[in-house]
Backbone as numpy.savetxt, mean C-alpha at the origin, in Angstrom:
# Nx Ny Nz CAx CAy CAz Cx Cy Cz
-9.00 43.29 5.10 -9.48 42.15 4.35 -8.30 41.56 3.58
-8.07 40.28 3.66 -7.30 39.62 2.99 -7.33 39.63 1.40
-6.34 38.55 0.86 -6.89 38.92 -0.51 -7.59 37.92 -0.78
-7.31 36.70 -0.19 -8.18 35.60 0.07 -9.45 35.99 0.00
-10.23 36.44 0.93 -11.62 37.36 0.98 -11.95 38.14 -0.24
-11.07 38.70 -0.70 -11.32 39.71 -1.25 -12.19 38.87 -2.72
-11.06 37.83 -2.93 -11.11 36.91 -4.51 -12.95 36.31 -4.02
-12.76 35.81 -2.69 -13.58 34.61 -2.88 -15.37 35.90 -2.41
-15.09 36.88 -2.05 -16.46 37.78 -2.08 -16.53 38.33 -3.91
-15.50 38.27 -4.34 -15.55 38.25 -6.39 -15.93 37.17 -6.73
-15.95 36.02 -6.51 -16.30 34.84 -7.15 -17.71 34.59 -6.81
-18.01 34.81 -5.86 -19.84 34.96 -5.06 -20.51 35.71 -6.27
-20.02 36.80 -6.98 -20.34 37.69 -7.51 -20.49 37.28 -8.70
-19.42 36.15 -9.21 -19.63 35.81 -10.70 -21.18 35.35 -11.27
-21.26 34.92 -12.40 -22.75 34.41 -12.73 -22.01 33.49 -12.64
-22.98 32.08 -12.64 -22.75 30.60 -12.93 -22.14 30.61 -14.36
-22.01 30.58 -15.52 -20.86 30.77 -16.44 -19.70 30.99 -16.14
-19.35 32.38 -15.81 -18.41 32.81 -15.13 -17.63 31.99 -14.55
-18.82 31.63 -13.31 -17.95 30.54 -12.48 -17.17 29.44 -13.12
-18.07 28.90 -13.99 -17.68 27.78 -15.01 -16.15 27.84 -15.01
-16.46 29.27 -15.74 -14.91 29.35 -16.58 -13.67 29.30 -15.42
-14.34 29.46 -14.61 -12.84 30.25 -13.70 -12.65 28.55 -13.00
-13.21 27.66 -13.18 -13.46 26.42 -12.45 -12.26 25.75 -13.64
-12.81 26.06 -14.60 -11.99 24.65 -15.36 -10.52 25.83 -15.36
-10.69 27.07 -15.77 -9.02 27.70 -15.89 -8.13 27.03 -14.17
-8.79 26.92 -13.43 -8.07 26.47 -12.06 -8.01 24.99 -12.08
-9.10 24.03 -12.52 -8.86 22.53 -12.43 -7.81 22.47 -13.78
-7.57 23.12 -14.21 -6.66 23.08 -15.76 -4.81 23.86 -15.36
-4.97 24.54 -14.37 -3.81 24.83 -14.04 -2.46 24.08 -14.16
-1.47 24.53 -14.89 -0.40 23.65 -15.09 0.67 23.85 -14.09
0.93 22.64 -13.29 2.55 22.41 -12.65 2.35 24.23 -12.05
2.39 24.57 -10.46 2.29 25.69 -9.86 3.39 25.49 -8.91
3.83 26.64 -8.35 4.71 26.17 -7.32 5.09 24.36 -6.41
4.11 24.68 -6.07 3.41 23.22 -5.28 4.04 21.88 -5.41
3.99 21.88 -6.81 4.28 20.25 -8.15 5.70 20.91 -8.55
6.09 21.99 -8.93 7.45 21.64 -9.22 8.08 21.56 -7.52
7.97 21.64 -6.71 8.52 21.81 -5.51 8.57 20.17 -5.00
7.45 19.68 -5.44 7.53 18.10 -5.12 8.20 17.17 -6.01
8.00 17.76 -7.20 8.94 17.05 -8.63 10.60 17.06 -8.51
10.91 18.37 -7.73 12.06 18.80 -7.08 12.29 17.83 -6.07
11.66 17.63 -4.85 12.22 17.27 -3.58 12.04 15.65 -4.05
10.88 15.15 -5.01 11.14 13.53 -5.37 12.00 12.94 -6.15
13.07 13.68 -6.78 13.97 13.16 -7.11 14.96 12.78 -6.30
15.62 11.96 -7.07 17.29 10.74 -6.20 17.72 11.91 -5.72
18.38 12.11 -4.29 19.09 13.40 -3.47 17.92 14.50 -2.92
16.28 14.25 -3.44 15.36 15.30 -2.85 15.29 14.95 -1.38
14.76 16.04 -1.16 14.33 15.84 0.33 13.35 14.80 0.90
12.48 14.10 -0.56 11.94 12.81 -0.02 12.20 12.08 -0.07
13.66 11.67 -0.64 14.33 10.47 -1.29 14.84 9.86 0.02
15.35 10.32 1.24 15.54 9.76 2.41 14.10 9.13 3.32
13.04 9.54 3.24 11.46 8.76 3.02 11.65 7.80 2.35
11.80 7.41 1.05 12.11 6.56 0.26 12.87 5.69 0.45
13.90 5.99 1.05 14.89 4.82 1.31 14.14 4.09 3.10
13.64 5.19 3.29 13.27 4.41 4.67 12.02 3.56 4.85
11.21 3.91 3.25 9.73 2.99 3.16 10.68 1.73 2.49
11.49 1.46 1.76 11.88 0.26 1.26 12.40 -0.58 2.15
13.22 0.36 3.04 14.40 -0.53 4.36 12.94 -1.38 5.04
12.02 -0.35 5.31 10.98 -0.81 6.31 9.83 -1.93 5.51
10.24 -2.01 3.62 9.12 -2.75 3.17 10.10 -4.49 3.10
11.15 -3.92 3.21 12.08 -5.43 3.13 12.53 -6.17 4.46
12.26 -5.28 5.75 12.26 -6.05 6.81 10.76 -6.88 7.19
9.56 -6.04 6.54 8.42 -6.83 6.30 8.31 -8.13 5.55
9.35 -7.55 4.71 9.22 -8.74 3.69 9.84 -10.10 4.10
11.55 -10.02 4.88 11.42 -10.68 5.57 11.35 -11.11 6.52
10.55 -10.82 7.38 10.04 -11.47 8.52 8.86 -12.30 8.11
7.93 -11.70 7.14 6.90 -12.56 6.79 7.41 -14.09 5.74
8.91 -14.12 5.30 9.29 -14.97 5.23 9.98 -16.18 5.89
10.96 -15.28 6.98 10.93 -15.91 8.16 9.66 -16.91 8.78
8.33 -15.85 8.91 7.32 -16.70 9.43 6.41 -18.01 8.96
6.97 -17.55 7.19 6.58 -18.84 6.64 7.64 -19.81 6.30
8.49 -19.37 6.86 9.28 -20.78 6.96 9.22 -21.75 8.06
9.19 -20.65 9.68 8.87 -21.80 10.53 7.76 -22.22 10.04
6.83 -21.86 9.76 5.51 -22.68 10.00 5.65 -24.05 8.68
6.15 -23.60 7.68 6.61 -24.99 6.88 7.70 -25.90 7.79
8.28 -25.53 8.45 9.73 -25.90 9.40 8.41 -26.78 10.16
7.60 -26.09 10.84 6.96 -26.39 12.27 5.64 -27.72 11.59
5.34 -27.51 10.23 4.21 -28.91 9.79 5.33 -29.70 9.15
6.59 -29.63 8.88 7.34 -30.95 8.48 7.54 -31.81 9.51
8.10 -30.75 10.63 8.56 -31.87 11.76 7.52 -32.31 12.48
6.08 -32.17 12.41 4.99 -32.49 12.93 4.94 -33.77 12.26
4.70 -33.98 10.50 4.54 -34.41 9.81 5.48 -35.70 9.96
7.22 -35.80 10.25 7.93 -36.55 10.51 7.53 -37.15 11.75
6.94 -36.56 12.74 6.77 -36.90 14.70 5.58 -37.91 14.25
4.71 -37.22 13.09 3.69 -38.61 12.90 3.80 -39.61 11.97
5.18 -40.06 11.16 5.43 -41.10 10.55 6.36 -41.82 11.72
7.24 -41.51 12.35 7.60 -42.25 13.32 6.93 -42.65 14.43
5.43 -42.24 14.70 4.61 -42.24 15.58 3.78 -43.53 14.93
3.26 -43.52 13.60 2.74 -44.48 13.28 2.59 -44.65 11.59
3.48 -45.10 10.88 3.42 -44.53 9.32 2.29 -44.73 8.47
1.41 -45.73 9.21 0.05 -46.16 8.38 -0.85 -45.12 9.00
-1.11 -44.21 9.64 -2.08 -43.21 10.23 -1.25 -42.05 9.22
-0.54 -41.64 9.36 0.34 -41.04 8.08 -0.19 -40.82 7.01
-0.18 -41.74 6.43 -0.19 -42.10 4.90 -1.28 -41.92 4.87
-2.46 -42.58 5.71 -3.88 -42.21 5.04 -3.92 -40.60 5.56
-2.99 -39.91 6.44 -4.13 -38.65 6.86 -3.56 -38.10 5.51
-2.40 -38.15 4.57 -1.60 -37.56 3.59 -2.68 -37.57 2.21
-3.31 -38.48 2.48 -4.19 -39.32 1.14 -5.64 -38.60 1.04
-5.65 -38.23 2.41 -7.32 -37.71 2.31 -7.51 -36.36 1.30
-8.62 -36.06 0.54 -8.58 -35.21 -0.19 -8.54 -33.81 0.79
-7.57 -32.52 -0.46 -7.80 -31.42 0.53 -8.99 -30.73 0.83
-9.15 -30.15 1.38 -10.35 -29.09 2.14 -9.88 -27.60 2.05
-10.06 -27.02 1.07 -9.51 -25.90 1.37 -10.87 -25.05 2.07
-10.17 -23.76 2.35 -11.44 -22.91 3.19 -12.12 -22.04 2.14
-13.68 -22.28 2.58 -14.40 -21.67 1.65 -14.78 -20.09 2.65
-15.16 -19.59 1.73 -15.40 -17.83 2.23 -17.00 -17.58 2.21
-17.50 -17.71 3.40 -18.37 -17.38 3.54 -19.76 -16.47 3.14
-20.66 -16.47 2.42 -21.19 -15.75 1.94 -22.08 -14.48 2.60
């Protein structure tokens, strides 16, 4: 029998008080192997700090590409926008004039 077994056929055994107590002394446990081992490896030079550098590399190529993408698309409605003042500047001007529409969210 493990000792695993051993604890958890003792704890079966406790009364509900008992249990109580042994519940909050364990949800109350301070910093155990576990947390200093991660407090350890998350510091600058830990073993997760190379994770770290690789969620930022990977949050700033997100970042820009999704800027990239909003630039063509401002790039891609200017020159639309220019193709239809040289196309006809009075169709222009009023489509510029009409009030906006933004999108409503469905209920």
């Amino acid at each position: 029998m493990t000792k695993v077994e051993e604890i958890r056929q003792t704890i079966e055994k406790l009364t509900p008080r008992e249990r109580a107590e042994l519940n909050a002394l364990l949800q109350n446990w301070t910093e155990d192997d576990w947390d200093r081992q991660m407090a350890t490896d998350s510091t600058p030079g830990g073993k997760l700090d190379k994770l770290r550098q690789q969620a930022e590399a990977v949050t700033l190529q997100v970042s820009d590409a999704a800027a990239n993408f909003l630039a063509n698309e401002a790039r891609t409605e200017l020159e639309s926008g220019v193709a239809q003042v040289h196309e006809s500047p009075t169709a222009f001007a009023a489509s510029i004039t009409k009030p906006l529409r933004w999108p409503v969210a469905e209920a």
